[in-house]
GUTI-688482 format. One record per atom (N, C-alpha, C): x, y, z; residue in three letters; residue number from 1. Coordinates in pm, whole numbers, plus 50000, padded with zeros to 5 digits. Layout:
REM GUTI-688482
PAFI x y z aa i
PAFI X Y Z ala NUM
...
***
This chain:
REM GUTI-688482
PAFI x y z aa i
PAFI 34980 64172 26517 unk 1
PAFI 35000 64038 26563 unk 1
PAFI 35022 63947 26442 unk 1
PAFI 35117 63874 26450 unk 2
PAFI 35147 63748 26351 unk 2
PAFI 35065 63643 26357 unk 2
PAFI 35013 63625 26187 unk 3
PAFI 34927 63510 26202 unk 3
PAFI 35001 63364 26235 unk 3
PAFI 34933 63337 26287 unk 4
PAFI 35016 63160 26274 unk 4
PAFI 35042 63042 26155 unk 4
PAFI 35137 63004 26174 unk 5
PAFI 35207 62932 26069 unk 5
PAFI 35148 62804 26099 unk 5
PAFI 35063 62766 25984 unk 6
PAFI 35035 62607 25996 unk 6
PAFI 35104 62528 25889 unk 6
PAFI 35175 62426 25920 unk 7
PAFI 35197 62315 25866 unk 7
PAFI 35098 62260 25758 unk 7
PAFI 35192 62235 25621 unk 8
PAFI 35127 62151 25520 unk 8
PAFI 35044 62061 25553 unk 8
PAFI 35136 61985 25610 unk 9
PAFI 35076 61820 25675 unk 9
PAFI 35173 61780 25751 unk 9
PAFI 35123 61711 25786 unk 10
PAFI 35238 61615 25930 unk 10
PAFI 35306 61516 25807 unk 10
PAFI 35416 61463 25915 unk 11
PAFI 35464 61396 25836 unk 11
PAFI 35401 61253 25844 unk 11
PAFI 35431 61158 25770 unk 12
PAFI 35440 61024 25786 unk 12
PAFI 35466 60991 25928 unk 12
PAFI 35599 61006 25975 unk 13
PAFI 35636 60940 26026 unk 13
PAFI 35616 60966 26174 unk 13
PAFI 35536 61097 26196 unk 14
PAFI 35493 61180 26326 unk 14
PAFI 35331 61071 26317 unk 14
PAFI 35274 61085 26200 unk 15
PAFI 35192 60948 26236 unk 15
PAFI 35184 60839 26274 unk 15
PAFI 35285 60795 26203 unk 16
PAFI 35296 60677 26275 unk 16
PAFI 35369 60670 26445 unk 16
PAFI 35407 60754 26494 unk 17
PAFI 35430 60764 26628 unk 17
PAFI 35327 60807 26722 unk 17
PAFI 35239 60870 26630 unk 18
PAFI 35138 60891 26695 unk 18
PAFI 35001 60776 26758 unk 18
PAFI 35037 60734 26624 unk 19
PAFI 34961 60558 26620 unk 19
PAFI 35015 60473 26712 unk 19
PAFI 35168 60462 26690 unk 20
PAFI 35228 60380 26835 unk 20
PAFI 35220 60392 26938 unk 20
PAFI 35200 60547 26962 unk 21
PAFI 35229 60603 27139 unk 21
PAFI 35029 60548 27122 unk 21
PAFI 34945 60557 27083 unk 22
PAFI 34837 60533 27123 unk 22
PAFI 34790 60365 27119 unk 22
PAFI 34864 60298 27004 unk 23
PAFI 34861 60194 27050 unk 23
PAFI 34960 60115 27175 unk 23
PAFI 35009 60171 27243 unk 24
PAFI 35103 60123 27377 unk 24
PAFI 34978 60162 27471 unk 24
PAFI 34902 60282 27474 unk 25
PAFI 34845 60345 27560 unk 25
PAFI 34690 60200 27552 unk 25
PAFI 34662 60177 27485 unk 26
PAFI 34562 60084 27432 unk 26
PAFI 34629 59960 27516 unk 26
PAFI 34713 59873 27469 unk 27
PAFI 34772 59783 27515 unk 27
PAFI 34775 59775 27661 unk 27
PAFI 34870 59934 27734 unk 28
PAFI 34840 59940 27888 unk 28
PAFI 34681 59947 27908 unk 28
PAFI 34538 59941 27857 unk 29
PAFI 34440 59978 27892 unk 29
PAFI 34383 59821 27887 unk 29
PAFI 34438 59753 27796 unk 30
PAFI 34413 59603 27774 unk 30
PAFI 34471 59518 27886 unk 30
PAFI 34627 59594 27957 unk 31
PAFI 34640 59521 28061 unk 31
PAFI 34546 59489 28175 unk 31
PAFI 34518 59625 28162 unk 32
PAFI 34449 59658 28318 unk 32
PAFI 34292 59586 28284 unk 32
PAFI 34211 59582 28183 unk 33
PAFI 34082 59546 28133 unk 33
PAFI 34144 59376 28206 unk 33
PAFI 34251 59349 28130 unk 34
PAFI 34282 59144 28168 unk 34
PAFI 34312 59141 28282 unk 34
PAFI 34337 59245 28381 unk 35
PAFI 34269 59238 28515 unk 35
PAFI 34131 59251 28558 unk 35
PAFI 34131 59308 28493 unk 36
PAFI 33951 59324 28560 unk 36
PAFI 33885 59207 28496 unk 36
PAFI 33972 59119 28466 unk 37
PAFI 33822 59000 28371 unk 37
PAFI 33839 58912 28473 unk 37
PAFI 33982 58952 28564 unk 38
PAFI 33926 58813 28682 unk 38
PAFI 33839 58825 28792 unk 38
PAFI 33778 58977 28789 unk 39
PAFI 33717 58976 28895 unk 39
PAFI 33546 59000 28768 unk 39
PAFI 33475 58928 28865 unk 40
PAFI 33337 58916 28783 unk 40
PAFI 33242 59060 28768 unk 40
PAFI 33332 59184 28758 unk 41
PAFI 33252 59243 28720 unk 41
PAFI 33244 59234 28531 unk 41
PAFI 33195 59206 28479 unk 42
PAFI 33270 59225 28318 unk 42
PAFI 33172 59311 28278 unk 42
PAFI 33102 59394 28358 unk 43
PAFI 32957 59519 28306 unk 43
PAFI 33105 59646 28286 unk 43
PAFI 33217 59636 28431 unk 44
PAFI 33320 59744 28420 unk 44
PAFI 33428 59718 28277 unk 44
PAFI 33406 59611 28254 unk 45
PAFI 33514 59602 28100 unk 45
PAFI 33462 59635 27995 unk 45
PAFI 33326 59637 28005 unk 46
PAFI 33268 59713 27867 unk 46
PAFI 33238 59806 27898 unk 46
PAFI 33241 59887 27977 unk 47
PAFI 33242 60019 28010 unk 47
PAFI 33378 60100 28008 unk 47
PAFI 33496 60037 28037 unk 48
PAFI 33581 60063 28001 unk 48
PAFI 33640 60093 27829 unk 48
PAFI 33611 59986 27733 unk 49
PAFI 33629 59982 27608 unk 49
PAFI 33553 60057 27559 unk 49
PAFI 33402 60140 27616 unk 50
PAFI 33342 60258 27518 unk 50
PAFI 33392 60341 27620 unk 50
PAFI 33469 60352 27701 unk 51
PAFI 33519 60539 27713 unk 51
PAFI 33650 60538 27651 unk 51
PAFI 33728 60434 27629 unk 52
PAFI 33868 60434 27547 unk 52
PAFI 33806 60475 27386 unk 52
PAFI 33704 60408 27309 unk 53
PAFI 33636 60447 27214 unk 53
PAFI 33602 60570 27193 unk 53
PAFI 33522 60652 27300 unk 54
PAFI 33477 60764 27286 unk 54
PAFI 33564 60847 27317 unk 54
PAFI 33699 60857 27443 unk 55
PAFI 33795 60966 27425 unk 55
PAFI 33885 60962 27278 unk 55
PAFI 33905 60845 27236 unk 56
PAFI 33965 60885 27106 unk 56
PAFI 33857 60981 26979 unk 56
PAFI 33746 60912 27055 unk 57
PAFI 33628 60969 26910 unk 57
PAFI 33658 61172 26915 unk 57
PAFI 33686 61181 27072 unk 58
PAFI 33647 61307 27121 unk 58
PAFI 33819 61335 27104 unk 58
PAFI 33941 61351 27108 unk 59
PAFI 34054 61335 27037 unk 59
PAFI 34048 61401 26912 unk 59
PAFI 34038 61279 26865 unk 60
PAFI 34049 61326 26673 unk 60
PAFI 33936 61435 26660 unk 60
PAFI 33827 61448 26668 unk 61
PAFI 33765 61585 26652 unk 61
PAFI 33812 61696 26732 unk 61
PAFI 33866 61673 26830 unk 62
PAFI 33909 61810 26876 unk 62
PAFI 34090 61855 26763 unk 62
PAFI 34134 61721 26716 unk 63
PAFI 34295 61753 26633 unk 63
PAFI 34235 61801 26526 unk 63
PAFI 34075 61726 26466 unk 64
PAFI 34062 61776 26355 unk 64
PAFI 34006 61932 26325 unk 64
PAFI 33899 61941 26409 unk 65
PAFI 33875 62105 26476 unk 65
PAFI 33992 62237 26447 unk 65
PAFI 34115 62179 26497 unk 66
PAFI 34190 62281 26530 unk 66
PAFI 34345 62261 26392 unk 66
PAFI 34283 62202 26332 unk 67
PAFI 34373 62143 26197 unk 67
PAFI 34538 62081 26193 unk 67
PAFI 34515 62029 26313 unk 68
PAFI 34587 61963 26334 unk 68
PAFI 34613 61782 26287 unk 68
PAFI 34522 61772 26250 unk 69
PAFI 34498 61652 26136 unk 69
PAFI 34371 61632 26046 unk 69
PAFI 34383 61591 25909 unk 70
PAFI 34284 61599 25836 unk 70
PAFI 34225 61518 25888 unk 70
PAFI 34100 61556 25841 unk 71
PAFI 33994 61474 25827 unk 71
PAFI 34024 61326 25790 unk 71
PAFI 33966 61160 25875 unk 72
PAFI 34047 61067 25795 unk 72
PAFI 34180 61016 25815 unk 72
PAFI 34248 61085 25819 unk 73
PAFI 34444 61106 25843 unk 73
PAFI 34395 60996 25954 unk 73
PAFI 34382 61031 26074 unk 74
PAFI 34408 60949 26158 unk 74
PAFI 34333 60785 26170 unk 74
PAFI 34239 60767 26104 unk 75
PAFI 34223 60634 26106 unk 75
PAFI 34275 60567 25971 unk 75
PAFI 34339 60672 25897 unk 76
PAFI 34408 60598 25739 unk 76
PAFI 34574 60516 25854 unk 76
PAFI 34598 60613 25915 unk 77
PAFI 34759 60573 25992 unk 77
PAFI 34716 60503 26065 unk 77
PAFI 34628 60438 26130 unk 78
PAFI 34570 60310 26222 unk 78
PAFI 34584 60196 26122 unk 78
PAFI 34461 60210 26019 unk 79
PAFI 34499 60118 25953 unk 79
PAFI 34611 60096 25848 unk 79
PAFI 34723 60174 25834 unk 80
PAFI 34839 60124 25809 unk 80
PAFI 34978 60062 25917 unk 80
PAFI 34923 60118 25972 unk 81
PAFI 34952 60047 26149 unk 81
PAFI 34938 59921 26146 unk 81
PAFI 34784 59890 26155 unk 82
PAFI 34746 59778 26139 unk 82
PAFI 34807 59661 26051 unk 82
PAFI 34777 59700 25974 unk 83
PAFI 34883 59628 25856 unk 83
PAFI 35013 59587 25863 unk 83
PAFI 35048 59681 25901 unk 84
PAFI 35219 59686 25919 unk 84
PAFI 35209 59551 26049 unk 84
PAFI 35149 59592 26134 unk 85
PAFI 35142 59478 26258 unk 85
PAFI 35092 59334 26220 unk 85
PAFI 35011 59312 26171 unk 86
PAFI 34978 59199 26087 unk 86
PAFI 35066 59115 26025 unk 86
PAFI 35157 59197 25945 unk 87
PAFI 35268 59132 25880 unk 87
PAFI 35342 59076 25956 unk 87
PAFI 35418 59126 26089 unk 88
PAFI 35507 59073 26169 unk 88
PAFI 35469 58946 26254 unk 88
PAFI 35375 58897 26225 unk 89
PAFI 35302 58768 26323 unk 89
PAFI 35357 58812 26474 unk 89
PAFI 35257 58815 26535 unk 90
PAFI 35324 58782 26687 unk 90
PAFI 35396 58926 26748 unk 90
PAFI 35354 59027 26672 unk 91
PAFI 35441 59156 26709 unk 91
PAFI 35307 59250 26822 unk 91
PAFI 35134 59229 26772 unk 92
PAFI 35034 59257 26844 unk 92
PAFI 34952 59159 26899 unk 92
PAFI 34892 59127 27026 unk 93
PAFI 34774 59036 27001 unk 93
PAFI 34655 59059 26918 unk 93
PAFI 34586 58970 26862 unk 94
PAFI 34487 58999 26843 unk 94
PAFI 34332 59076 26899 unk 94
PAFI 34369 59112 27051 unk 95
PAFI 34277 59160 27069 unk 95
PAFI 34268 59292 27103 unk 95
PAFI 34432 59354 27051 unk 96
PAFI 34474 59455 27046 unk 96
PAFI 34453 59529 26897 unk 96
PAFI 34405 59453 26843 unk 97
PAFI 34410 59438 26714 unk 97
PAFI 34242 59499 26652 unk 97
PAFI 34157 59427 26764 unk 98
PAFI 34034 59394 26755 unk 98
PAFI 34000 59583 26841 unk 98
PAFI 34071 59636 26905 unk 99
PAFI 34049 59755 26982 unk 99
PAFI 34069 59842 26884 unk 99
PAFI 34160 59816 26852 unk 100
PAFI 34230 59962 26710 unk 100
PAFI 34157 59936 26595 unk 100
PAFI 34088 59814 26591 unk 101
PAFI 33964 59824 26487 unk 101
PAFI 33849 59905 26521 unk 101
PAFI 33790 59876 26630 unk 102
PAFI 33701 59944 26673 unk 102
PAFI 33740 60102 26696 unk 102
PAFI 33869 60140 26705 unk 103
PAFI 33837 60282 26731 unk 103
PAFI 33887 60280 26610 unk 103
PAFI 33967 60272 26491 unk 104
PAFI 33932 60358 26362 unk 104
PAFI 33792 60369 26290 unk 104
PAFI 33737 60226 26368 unk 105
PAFI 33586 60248 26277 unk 105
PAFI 33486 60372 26341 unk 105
PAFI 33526 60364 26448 unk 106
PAFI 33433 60515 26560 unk 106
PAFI 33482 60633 26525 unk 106
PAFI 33629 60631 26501 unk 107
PAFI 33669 60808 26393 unk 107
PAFI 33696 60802 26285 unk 107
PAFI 33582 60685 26208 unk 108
PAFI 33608 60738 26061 unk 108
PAFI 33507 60813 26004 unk 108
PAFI 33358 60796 26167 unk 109
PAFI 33300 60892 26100 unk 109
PAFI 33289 61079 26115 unk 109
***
């Protein structure tokens, strides 16, 4: 049986798509949360924002597990994400901003 061929590293630029497709997925999760803030449950919106937290936490350890991304890698490409979005004024909200903070800080450890 042939061993399997792993990849050096990903590229750049598969990161950063990776970062985008998850920040769109974030954004649709922010829609639906700015629905739920009109109805008075707001115990379900913070319950919502730690399972978006914790499936990414549970994510990146399962990519990193199976070496599919280093260790790190993925919250270094968040916060160059970040950045990159910052610069463009008006390209993220800020409280989209404030989500992708919180989950690089939950898989950086």
């Amino acid at each position: 049986m042939r061993a399997k061929k792993r990849s050096g590293s990903l590229k750049p630029g598969m990161l950063l798509r990776l970062a985008s497709h998850s920040a769109m997925g974030i954004v649709l999760g922010l829609a639906f949360a700015f629905v739920l803030t009109r109805v008075p449950a707001f115990e379900v919106i913070a319950a919502y924002g730690a399972a978006t937290v914790a499936a990414f936490q549970v994510l990146i350890s399962c990519l990193e597990e199976n070496e599919a991304v280093r260790p790190g890698q993925f919250p270094e490409a968040l916060r160059v994400y970040m950045e990159m979005v910052k610069s463009r004024r008006g390209g993220v909200s800020d409280m989209t901003l404030a989500v992708l903070h919180d989950i690089r800080m939950a898989t950086l450890d």
